[in-house]
Structures are given as C-alpha cells and as structure tokens.
SEMARPA-597913 format. One record per residue (C-alpha): residue in one letter; x, y, z. Coordinates in nm, 3 decimals, padded with zeros to 5 digits, always signed. Each point is the difference from the previous one (the first is absolute). Layout:
<node type="A" px="X" py="Y" pz="Z"/>
...
//
This chain:
<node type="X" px="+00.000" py="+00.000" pz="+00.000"/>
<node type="X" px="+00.073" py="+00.366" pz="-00.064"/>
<node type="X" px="+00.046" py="+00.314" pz="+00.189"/>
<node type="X" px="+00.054" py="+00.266" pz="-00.234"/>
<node type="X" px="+00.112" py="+00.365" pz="+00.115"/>
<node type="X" px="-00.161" py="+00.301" pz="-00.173"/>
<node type="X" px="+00.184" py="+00.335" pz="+00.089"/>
<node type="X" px="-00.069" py="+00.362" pz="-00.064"/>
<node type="X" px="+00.142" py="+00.359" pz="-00.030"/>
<node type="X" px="+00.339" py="+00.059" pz="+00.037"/>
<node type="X" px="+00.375" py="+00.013" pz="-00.134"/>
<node type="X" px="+00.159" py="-00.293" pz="-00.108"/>
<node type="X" px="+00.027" py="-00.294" pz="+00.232"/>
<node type="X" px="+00.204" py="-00.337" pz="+00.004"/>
<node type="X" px="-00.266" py="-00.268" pz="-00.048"/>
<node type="X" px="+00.180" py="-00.255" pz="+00.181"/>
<node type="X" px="+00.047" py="+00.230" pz="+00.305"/>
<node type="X" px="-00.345" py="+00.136" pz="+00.010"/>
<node type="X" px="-00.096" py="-00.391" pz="+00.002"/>
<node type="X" px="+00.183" py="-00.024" pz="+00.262"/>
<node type="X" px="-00.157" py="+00.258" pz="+00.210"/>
<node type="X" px="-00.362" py="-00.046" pz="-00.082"/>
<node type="X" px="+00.016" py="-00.338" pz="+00.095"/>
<node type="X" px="+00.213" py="+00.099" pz="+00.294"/>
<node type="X" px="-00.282" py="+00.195" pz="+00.110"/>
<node type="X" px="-00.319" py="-00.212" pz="-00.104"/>
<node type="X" px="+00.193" py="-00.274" pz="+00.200"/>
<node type="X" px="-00.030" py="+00.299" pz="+00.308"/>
<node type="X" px="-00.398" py="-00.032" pz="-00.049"/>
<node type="X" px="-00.020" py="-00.367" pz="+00.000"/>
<node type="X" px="+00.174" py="-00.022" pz="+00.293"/>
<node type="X" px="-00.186" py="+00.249" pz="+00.149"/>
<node type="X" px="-00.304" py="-00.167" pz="-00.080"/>
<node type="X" px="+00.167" py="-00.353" pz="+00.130"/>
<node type="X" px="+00.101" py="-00.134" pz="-00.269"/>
<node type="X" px="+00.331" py="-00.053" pz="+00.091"/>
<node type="X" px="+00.083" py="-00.303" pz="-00.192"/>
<node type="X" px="-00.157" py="+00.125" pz="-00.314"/>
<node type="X" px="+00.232" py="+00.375" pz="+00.021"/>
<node type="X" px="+00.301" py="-00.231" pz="+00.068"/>
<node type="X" px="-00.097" py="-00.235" pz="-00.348"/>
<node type="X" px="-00.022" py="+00.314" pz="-00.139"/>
<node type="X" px="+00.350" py="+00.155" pz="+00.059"/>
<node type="X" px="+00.141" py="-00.347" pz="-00.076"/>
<node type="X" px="-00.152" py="-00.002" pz="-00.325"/>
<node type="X" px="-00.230" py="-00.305" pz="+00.067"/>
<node type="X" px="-00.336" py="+00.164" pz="+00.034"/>
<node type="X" px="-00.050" py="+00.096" pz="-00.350"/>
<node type="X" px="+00.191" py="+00.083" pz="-00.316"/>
<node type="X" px="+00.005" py="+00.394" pz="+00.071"/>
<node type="X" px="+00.102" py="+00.235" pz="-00.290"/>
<node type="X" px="+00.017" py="+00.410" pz="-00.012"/>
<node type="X" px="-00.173" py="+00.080" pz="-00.280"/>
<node type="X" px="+00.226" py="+00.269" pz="-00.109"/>
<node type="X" px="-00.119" py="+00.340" pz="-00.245"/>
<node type="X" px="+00.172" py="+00.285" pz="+00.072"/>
<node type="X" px="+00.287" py="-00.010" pz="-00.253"/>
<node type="X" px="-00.278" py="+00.059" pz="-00.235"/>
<node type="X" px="-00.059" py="+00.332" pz="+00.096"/>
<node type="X" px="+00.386" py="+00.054" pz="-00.070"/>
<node type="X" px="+00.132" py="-00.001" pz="-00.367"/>
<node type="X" px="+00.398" py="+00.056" pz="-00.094"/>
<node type="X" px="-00.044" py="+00.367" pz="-00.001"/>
<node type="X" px="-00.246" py="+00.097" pz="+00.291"/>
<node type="X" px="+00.050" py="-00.025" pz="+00.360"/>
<node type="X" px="-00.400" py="-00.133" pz="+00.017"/>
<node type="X" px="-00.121" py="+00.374" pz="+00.092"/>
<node type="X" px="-00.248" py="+00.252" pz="-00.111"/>
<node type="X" px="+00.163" py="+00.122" pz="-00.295"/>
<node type="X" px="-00.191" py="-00.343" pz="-00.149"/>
<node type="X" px="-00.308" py="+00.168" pz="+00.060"/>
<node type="X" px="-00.242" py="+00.175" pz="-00.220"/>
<node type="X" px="-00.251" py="+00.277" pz="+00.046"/>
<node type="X" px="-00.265" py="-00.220" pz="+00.043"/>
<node type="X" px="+00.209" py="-00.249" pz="+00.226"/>
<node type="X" px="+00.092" py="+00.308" pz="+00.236"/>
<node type="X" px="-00.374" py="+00.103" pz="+00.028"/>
<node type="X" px="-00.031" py="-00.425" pz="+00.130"/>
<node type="X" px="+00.266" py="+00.136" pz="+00.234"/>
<node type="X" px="-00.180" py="+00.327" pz="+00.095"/>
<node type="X" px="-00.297" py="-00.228" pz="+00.085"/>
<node type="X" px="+00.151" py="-00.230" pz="+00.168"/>
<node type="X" px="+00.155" py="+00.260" pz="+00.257"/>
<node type="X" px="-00.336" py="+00.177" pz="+00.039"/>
<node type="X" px="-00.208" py="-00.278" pz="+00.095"/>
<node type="X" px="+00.286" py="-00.133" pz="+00.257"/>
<node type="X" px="+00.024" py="+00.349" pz="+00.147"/>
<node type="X" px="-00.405" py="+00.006" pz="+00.039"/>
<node type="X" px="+00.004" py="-00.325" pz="+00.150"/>
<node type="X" px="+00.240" py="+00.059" pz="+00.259"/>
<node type="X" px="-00.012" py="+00.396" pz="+00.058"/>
<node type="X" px="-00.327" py="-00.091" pz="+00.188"/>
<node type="X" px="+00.149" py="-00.236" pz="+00.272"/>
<node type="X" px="+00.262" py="+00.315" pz="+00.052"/>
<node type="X" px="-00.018" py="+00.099" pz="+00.403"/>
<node type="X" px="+00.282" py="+00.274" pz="-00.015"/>
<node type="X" px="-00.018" py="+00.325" pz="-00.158"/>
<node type="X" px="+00.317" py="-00.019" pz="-00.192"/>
<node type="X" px="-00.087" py="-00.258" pz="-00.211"/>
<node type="X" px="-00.319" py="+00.080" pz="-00.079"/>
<node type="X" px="+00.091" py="+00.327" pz="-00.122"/>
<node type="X" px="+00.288" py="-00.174" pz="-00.221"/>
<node type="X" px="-00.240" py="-00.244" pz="-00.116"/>
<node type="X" px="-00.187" py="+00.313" pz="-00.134"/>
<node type="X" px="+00.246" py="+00.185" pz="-00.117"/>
<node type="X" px="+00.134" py="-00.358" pz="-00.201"/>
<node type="X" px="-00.367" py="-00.031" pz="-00.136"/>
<node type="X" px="+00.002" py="+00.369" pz="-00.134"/>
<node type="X" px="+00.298" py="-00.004" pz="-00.204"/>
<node type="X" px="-00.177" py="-00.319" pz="-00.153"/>
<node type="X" px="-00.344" py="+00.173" pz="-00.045"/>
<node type="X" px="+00.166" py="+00.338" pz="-00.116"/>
<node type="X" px="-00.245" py="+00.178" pz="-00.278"/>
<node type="X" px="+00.181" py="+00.210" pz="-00.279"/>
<node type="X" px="+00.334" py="-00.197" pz="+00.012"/>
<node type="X" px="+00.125" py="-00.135" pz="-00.323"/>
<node type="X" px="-00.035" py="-00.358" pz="-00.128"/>
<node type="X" px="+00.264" py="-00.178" pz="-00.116"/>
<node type="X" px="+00.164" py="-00.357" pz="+00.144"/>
<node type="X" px="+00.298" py="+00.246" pz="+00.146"/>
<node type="X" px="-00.253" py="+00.243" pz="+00.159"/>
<node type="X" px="-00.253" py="-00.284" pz="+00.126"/>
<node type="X" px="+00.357" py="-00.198" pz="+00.195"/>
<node type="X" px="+00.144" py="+00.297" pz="+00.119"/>
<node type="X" px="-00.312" py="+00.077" pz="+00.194"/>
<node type="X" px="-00.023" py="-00.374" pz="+00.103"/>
<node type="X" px="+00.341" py="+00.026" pz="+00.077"/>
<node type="X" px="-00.035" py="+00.312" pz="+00.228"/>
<node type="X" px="-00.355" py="-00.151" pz="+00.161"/>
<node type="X" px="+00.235" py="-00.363" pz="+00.096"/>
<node type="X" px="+00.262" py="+00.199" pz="+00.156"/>
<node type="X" px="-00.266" py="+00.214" pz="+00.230"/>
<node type="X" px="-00.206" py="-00.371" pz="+00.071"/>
<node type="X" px="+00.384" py="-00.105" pz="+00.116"/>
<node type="X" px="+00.048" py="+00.245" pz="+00.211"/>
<node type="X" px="-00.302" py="-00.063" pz="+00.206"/>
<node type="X" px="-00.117" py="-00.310" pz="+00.255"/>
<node type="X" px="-00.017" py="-00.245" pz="-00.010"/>
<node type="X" px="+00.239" py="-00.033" pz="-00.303"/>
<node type="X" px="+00.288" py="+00.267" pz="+00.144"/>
<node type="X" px="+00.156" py="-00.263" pz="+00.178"/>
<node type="X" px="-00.039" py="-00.292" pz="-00.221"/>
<node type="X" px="+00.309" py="+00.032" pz="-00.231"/>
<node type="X" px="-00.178" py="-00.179" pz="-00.290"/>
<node type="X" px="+00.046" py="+00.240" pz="-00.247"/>
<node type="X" px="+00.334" py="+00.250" pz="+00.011"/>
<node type="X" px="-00.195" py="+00.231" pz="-00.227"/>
<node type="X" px="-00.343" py="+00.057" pz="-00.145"/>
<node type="X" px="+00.169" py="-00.084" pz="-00.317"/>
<node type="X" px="+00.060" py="-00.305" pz="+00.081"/>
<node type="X" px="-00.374" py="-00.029" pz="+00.143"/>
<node type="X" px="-00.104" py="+00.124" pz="-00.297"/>
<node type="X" px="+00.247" py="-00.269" pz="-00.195"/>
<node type="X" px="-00.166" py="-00.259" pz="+00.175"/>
<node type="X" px="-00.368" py="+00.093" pz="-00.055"/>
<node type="X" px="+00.065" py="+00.071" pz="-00.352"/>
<node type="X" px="+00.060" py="-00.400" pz="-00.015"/>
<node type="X" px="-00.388" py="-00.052" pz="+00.091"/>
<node type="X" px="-00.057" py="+00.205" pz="-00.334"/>
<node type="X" px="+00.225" py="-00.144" pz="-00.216"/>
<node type="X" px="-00.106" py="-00.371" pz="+00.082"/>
<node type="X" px="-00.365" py="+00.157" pz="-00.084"/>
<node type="X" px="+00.115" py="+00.178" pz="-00.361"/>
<node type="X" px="-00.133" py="-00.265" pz="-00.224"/>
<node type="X" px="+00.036" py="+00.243" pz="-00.263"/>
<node type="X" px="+00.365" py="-00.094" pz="-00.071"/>
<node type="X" px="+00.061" py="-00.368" pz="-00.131"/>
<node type="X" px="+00.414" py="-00.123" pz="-00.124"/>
<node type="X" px="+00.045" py="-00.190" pz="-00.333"/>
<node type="X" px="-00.150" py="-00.290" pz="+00.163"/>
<node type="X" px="-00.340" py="+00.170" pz="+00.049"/>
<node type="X" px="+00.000" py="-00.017" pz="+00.385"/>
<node type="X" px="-00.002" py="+00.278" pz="+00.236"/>
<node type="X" px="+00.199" py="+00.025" pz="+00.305"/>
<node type="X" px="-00.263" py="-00.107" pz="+00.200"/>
<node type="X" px="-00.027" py="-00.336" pz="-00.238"/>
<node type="X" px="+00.392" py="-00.010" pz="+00.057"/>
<node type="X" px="-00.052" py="-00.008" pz="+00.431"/>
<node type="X" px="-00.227" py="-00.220" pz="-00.037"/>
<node type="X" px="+00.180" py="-00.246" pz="-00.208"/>
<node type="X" px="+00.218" py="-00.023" pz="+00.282"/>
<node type="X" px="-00.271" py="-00.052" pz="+00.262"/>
<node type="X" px="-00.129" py="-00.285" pz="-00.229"/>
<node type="X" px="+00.342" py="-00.174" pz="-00.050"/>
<node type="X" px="+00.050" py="-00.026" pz="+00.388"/>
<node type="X" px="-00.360" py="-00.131" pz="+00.064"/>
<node type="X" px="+00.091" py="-00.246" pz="-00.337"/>
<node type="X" px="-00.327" py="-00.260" pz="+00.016"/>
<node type="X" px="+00.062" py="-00.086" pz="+00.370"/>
<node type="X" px="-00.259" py="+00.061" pz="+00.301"/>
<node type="X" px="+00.111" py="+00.296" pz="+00.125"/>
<node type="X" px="-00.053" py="+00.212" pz="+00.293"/>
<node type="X" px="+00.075" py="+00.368" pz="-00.108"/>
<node type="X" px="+00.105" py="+00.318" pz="+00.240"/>
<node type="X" px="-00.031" py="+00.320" pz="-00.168"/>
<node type="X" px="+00.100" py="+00.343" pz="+00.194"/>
<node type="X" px="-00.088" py="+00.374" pz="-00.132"/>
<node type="X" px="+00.038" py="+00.014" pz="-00.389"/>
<node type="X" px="+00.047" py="-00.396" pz="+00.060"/>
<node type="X" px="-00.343" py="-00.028" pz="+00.050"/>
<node type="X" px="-00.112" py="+00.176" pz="-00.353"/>
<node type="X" px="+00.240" py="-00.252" pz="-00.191"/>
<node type="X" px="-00.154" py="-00.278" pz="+00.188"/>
<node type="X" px="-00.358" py="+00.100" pz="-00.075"/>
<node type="X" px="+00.063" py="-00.002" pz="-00.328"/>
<node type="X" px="+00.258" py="-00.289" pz="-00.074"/>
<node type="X" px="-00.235" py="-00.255" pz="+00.189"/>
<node type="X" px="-00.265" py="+00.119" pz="-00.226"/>
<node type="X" px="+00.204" py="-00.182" pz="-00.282"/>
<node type="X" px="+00.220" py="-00.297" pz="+00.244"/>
<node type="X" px="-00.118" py="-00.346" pz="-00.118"/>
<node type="X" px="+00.073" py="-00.092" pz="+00.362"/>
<node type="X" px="-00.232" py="-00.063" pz="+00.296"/>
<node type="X" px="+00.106" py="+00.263" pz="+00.276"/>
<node type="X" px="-00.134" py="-00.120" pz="+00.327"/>
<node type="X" px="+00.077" py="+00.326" pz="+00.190"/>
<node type="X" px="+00.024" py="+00.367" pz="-00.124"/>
<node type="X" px="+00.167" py="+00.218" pz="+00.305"/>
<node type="X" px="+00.013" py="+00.361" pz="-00.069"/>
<node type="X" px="+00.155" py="+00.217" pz="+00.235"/>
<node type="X" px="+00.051" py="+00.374" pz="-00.064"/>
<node type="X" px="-00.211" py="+00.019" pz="-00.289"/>
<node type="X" px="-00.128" py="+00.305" pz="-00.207"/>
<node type="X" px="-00.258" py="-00.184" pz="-00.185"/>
<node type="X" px="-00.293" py="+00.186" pz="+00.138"/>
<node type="X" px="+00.171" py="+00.358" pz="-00.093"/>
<node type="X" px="-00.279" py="+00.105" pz="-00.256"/>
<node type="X" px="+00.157" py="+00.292" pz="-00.140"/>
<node type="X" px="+00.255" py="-00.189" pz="-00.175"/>
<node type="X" px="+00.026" py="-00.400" pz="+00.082"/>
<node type="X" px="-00.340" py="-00.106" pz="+00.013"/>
<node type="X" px="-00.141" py="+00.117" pz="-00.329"/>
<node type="X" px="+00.300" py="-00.107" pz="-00.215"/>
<node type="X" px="+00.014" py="-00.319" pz="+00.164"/>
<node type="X" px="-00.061" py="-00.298" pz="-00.271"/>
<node type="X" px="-00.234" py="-00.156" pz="-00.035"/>
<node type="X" px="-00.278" py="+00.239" pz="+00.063"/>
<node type="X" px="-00.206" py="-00.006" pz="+00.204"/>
<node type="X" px="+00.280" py="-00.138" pz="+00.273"/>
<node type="X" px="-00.116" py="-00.328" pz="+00.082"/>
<node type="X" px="+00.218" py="-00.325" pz="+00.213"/>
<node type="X" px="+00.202" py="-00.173" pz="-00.245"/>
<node type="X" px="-00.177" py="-00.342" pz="-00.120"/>
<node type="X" px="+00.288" py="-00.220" pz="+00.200"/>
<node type="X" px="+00.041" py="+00.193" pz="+00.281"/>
<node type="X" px="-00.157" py="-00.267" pz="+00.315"/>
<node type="X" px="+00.044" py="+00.258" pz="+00.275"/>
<node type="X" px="+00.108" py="+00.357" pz="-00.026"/>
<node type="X" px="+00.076" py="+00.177" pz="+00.326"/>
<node type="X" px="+00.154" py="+00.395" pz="+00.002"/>
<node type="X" px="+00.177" py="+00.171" pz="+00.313"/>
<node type="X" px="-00.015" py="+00.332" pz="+00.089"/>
<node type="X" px="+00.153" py="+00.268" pz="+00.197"/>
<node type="X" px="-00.188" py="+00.294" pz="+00.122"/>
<node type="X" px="+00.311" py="+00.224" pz="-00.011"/>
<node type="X" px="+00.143" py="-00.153" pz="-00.361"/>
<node type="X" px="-00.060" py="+00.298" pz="-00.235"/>
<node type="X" px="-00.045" py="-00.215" pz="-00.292"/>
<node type="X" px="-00.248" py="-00.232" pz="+00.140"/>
<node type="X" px="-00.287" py="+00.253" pz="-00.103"/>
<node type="X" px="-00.341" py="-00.086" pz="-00.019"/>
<node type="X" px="+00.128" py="-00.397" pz="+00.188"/>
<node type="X" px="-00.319" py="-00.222" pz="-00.017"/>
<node type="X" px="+00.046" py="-00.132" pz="-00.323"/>
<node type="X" px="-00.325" py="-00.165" pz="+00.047"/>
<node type="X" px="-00.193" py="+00.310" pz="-00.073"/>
<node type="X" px="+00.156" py="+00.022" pz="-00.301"/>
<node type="X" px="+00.080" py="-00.303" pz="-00.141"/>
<node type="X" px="-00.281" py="-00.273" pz="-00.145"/>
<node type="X" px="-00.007" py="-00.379" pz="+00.092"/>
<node type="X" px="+00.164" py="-00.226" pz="-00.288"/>
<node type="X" px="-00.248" py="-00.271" pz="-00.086"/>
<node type="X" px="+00.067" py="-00.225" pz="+00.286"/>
<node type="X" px="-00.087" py="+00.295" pz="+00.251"/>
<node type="X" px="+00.310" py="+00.087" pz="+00.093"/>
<node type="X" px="+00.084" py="+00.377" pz="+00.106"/>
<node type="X" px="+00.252" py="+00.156" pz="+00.216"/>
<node type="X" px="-00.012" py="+00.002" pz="+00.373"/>
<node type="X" px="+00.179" py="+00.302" pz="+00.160"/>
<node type="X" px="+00.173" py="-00.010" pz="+00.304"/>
<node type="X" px="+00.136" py="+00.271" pz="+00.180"/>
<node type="X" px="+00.341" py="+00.002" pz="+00.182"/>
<node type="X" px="+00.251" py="+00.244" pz="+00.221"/>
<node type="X" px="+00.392" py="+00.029" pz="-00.042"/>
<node type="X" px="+00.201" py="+00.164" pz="+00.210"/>
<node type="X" px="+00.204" py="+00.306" pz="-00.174"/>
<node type="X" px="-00.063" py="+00.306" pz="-00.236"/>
<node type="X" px="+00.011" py="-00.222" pz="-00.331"/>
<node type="X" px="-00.263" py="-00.288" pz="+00.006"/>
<node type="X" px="-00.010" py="-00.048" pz="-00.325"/>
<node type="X" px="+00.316" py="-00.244" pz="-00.053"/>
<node type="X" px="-00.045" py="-00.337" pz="-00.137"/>
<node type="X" px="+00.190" py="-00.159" pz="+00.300"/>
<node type="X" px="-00.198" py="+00.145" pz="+00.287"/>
<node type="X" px="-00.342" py="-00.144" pz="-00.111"/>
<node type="X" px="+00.147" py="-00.320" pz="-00.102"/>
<node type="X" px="+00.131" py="-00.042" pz="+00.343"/>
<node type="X" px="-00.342" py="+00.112" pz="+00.155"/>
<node type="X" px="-00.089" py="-00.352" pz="+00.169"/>
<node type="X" px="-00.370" py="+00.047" pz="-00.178"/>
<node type="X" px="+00.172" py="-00.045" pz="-00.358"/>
<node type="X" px="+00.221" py="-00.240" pz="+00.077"/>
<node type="X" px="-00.207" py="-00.228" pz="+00.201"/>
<node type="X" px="-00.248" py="+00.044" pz="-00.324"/>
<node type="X" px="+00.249" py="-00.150" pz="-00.228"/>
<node type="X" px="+00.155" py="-00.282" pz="+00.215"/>
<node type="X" px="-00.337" py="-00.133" pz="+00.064"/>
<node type="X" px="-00.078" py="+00.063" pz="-00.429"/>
<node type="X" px="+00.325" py="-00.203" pz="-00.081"/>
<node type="X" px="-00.114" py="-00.262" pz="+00.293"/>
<node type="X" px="-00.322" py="-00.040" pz="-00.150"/>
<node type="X" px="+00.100" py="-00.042" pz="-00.367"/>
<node type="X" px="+00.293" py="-00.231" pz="+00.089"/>
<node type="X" px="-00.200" py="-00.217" pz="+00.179"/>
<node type="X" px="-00.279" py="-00.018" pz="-00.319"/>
<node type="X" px="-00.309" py="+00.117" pz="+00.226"/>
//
C-alpha cells in the first residue's frame, strides 16, 4: 500500500528530505494517538511504501528563479485576490489595534481606485500590501516569508498552477505537468494520499483522474473553500469528491491564514457513493500553524491514518 505526500507553496525543497520530515512528523501523531508500533513501522520503512510527490521544480525553468516575473496581468489580479480574501478572513479575528489598522491599510493599497493597470502596477501594490500584512500579528514573528516579495512569489504559484491558458508543445499545462507527478507516485496502487495547502488543489484534481482506489483523503491546511479564487476554478465543476476517494477527512486550524472558508463540506458535493469531506478543527502551538509538519503530528491526523492503513492492511 501507498502513502503518497502532496506538498504546497514554497521554494525548492529536497524530496527525499522533506520525506523524511513529513513522515517524521505524521509518525509524532500516531504516536500521539497510540499507535506506537505503527509510527515506529513507519520510520523503518515497513508501514507503507511512502513517496514525496515532488512539483516544485516545475515552477522553476533554466532562466527564472520560480518568481513573479512568470506572472501575467491576469495572473497578478489571481494574486491580488488571493491577498484580499486572506486579509478579510483574518483582519476580523484581529484583537490589537496595530494590526487591524495594517490590515486596512494592506487592503487599501489593493482596493486603490484611479491607479494604473498593468501586471507591474497590479504586483507592486501586492507587493507593498504583503510587506504591511508581514509586519503585523500574528505573522511579524513568524519568519515565513523574508519579504512580501517572496509572499507574493509564493502566492503567485496558486495562480500559475490555475493558468490553463498556457499549454507546452505537448499540449499540457502546468497544472497537467504537477499532476503527472501526483499520478506517477500514486501509479495503480491503493493509496492513502496527504495533501497540505496548494497540496490539497493538486490532489482534488489528480484523484479526479487516478485509476486507483484511495481509501483515505487527509487534507490539512487547505484553501479549497477560498471562493474568490480556488473554488470556482476548481475542475471539475461543480466541486464534487473524487469517484475513488472511500473516506475524505480535512484538518483545520483556526489561526492558519490559508485555511479560509475550512468546512469543505459546505462546499464540496458527495461523489456517487456519498462521500464528502468531514472537517475537523485543530490547535498548534506557535505564530505559523499552517506548516505541513505540525498538523501531521497533531495526534487526531495521525491516529486517522494508522487506523486507515490498519484497516486496509488487514482487508476489512
């Protein structure tokens, strides 16, 4: 059986290493949970065959360094979205004054009337409303982004997967090119899949095209529900559970400013067997929730998965 890795946002990353580490983590949650002997099969490589399904060279050609200078006008107004609906979703769970005004004064220079158009205008603005979101709680003392460029970088990799405009020589679009990769690691095996952030649009959409049964869908961090941007260009339309998904379950954390709009129930329809997300809330400690490795090692997760690969090994 197969436990297949989707990640999301971000610079490059060493596939072997980040493995490494989300296992290292979702072995945390199992044992947590009590699954001791499963988390220890894990690390030992016994559980399951476990494999990082690895994309983000793909937002890197020879030439680029994978940042916004890829993106077009209407690719920075994806980005412009983006930013305003995270800043509206978290400006109102703001207690201090500070932030709230900087939340304002980051969704203004979004909003600005009378201000040129223009892909350099539109990221320059998005650019300037990142770095005054940074500079605010909760995300002041997170260190996850040097630079509202580099926020900025990283958003604009939510609009690129969703540019279906573009296609290579081949006909396929980067997003056909992720998830090619999503599909090799799955292969035709049952396969348990964990998708995180970005992750978790790849998966929707790759499992809606896997010839393999996937007993458990976890999604943790997910933007799915985000309807200004992910939700309406999701394919297929309407969003609906992929036809071989047995059980899909999505995590959530109250402070993870990308998990907007987290019951993916409400927006999501049953496949035909009936089966729709169920949402379940959970609490890290820290300023940035949103990492892969801190709700795989929530005990909720992990105990979810170990009891998944249990079940399927054992043919019930």
């Amino acid at each position: 059986m197969r436990l297949v890795f989707v990640h999301g946002i971000g610079g490059r990353r060493e596939p072997q290493e980040s493995l490494r580490s989300w296992s290292g983590a979702l072995a945390r949650g199992m044992q947590e949970a009590g699954h001791s002997a499963a988390a220890d099969q894990l690390l030992a490589g016994r559980l399951v065959d476990a494999r990082f399904a690895y994309y983000g060279d793909l937002f890197h050609d020879g030439q680029s360094q994978g940042g916004t200078t890829e993106l077009d006008e209407a690719s920075a107004e994806t980005v412009r979205a983006l930013l305003l609906q995270i800043i509206d979703a978290r400006e109102v769970n703001l207690s201090d004054t500070r932030s709230r005004n900087a939340f304002r004064s980051a969704k203004a220079q979004l909003t600005a009337s009378g201000t040129s158009q223009g892909v350099g205008n539109i990221l320059r603005r998005c650019i300037g409303a990142a770095t005054t979101v940074l500079s605010a709680s909760p995300l002041r003392n997170v260190g996850q982004w040097a630079s509202g460029a580099l926020m900025v970088r990283d958003l604009g990799q939510v609009a690129r997967y969703f540019d279906r405009r573009k296609s290579d020589g081949e006909g396929m679009t980067l997003a056909d090119h992720i998830q090619r990769r999503v599909l090799d690691a799955i292969d035709d095996e049952p396969a348990i899949v964990i998708a995180h952030s970005l992750g978790s649009i790849v998966a929707f959409e790759t499992l809606h095209r896997a010839p393999a049964n996937v007993p458990l869908l976890a999604t943790v961090g997910s933007p799915l529900g985000m309807r200004a941007v992910v939700w309406p260009n999701l394919e297929p339309q309407p969003p609906f559970t992929p036809p071989l998904v047995s059980t899909w379950l999505n995590y959530w954390d109250r402070d993870d400013i990308f998990a907007v709009r987290p019951l993916l129930e409400d927006c999501v329809l049953p496949n035909s067997d009936g089966v729709c997300p169920r949402s379940t809330r959970v609490d890290s400690d820290g300023f940035w929730v949103h990492s892969a490795t801190k709700y795989l090692a929530q005990g909720v997760v992990g105990g979810k998965v170990a009891e998944m690969i249990q079940t399927v090994s054992s043919g019930n």
